[in-house]
C-alpha positions in Angstrom: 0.0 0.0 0.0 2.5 2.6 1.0 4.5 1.5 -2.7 1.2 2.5 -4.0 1.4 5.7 -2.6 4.5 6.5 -3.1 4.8 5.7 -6.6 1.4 8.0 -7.0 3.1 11.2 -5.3 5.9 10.5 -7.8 4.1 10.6 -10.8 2.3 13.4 -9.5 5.2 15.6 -9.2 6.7 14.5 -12.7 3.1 15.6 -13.9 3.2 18.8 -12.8 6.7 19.4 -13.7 5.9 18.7 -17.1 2.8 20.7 -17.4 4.1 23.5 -15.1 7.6 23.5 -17.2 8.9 26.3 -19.5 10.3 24.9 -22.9 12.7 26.4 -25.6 10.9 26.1 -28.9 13.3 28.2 -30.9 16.6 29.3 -30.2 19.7 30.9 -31.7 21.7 28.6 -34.0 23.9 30.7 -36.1 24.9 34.5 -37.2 26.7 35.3 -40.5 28.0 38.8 -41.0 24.7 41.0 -39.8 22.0 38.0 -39.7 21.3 36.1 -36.6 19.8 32.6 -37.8 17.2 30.7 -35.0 15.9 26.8 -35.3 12.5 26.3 -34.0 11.5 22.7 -32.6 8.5 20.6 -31.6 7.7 21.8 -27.9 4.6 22.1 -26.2 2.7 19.7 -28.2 3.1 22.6 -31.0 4.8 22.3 -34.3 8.2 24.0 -35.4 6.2 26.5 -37.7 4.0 27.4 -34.9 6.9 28.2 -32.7 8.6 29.9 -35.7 5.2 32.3 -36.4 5.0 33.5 -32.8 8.5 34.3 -32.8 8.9 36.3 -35.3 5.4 37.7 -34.3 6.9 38.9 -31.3 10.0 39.9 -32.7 8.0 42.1 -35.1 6.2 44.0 -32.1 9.6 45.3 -30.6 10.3 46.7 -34.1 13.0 43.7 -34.9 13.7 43.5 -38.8 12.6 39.3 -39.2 11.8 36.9 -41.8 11.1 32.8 -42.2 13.8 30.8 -43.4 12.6 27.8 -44.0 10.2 25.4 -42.6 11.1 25.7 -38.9 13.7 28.4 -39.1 13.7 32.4 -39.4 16.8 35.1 -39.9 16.6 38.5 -38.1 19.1 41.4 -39.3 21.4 42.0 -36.4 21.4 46.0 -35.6 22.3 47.9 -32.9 18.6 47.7 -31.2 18.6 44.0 -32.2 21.5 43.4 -29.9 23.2 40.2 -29.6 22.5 37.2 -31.4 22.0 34.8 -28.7 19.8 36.7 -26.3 17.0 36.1 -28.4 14.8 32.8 -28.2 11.2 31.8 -27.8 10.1 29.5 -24.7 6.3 27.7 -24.5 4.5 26.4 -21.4 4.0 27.8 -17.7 5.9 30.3 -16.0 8.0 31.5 -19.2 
Protein backbone atom coordinates (compact mmCIF):
# COMPACT_ATOMS: atom_id res chain seq x y z
CA UNK A 1 0.00 0.00 0.00
CA UNK A 2 2.47 2.65 0.96
CA UNK A 3 4.47 1.51 -2.65
CA UNK A 4 1.20 2.53 -4.00
CA UNK A 5 1.39 5.71 -2.59
CA UNK A 6 4.53 6.47 -3.10
CA UNK A 7 4.76 5.69 -6.65
CA UNK A 8 1.40 7.98 -7.05
CA UNK A 9 3.10 11.17 -5.33
CA UNK A 10 5.87 10.47 -7.83
CA UNK A 11 4.09 10.60 -10.75
CA UNK A 12 2.30 13.38 -9.55
CA UNK A 13 5.20 15.59 -9.17
CA UNK A 14 6.71 14.52 -12.70
CA UNK A 15 3.13 15.61 -13.95
CA UNK A 16 3.21 18.75 -12.76
CA UNK A 17 6.65 19.43 -13.74
CA UNK A 18 5.87 18.67 -17.13
CA UNK A 19 2.78 20.71 -17.38
CA UNK A 20 4.10 23.51 -15.08
CA UNK A 21 7.59 23.47 -17.25
CA UNK A 22 8.88 26.31 -19.52
CA UNK A 23 10.33 24.92 -22.92
CA UNK A 24 12.68 26.42 -25.61
CA UNK A 25 10.85 26.12 -28.91
CA UNK A 26 13.27 28.17 -30.88
CA UNK A 27 16.61 29.28 -30.18
CA UNK A 28 19.70 30.88 -31.73
CA UNK A 29 21.73 28.56 -34.04
CA UNK A 30 23.91 30.70 -36.08
CA UNK A 31 24.94 34.46 -37.18
CA UNK A 32 26.71 35.27 -40.54
CA UNK A 33 27.98 38.83 -41.05
CA UNK A 34 24.71 40.95 -39.83
CA UNK A 35 22.05 37.97 -39.71
CA UNK A 36 21.27 36.06 -36.65
CA UNK A 37 19.76 32.63 -37.80
CA UNK A 38 17.25 30.67 -35.04
CA UNK A 39 15.87 26.85 -35.27
CA UNK A 40 12.51 26.34 -34.01
CA UNK A 41 11.51 22.70 -32.63
CA UNK A 42 8.51 20.56 -31.61
CA UNK A 43 7.69 21.80 -27.88
CA UNK A 44 4.57 22.09 -26.23
CA UNK A 45 2.67 19.72 -28.22
CA UNK A 46 3.08 22.59 -31.03
CA UNK A 47 4.78 22.31 -34.32
CA UNK A 48 8.24 24.03 -35.42
CA UNK A 49 6.22 26.54 -37.73
CA UNK A 50 4.00 27.42 -34.87
CA UNK A 51 6.88 28.17 -32.66
CA UNK A 52 8.63 29.88 -35.66
CA UNK A 53 5.17 32.30 -36.45
CA UNK A 54 4.99 33.50 -32.79
CA UNK A 55 8.49 34.26 -32.79
CA UNK A 56 8.86 36.28 -35.29
CA UNK A 57 5.43 37.70 -34.33
CA UNK A 58 6.91 38.89 -31.26
CA UNK A 59 10.01 39.87 -32.70
CA UNK A 60 7.96 42.09 -35.11
CA UNK A 61 6.22 43.98 -32.10
CA UNK A 62 9.55 45.30 -30.63
CA UNK A 63 10.26 46.69 -34.07
CA UNK A 64 12.96 43.72 -34.92
CA UNK A 65 13.70 43.49 -38.79
CA UNK A 66 12.59 39.26 -39.18
CA UNK A 67 11.76 36.91 -41.78
CA UNK A 68 11.11 32.82 -42.23
CA UNK A 69 13.84 30.79 -43.44
CA UNK A 70 12.59 27.75 -43.99
CA UNK A 71 10.22 25.42 -42.62
CA UNK A 72 11.06 25.72 -38.94
CA UNK A 73 13.70 28.36 -39.05
CA UNK A 74 13.72 32.40 -39.38
CA UNK A 75 16.82 35.12 -39.90
CA UNK A 76 16.61 38.52 -38.07
CA UNK A 77 19.15 41.40 -39.27
CA UNK A 78 21.43 42.01 -36.38
CA UNK A 79 21.36 46.04 -35.62
CA UNK A 80 22.26 47.92 -32.91
CA UNK A 81 18.62 47.73 -31.17
CA UNK A 82 18.63 43.98 -32.15
CA UNK A 83 21.53 43.35 -29.91
CA UNK A 84 23.17 40.24 -29.59
CA UNK A 85 22.46 37.16 -31.37
CA UNK A 86 21.97 34.81 -28.71
CA UNK A 87 19.85 36.66 -26.34
CA UNK A 88 16.99 36.07 -28.43
CA UNK A 89 14.75 32.80 -28.19
CA UNK A 90 11.23 31.84 -27.80
CA UNK A 91 10.08 29.54 -24.72
CA UNK A 92 6.25 27.69 -24.54
CA UNK A 93 4.54 26.38 -21.38
CA UNK A 94 3.99 27.81 -17.75
CA UNK A 95 5.91 30.30 -15.99
CA UNK A 96 7.99 31.53 -19.23
Amino acid sequence: MMYKILLSCALLVVSATTVLGCDRACTFSSQNGDQCFYTCTNACNQSPAHHKMQFLNALANKGHQCHPNGAASLACEKTPSFGVCPSHSWSCGRGC
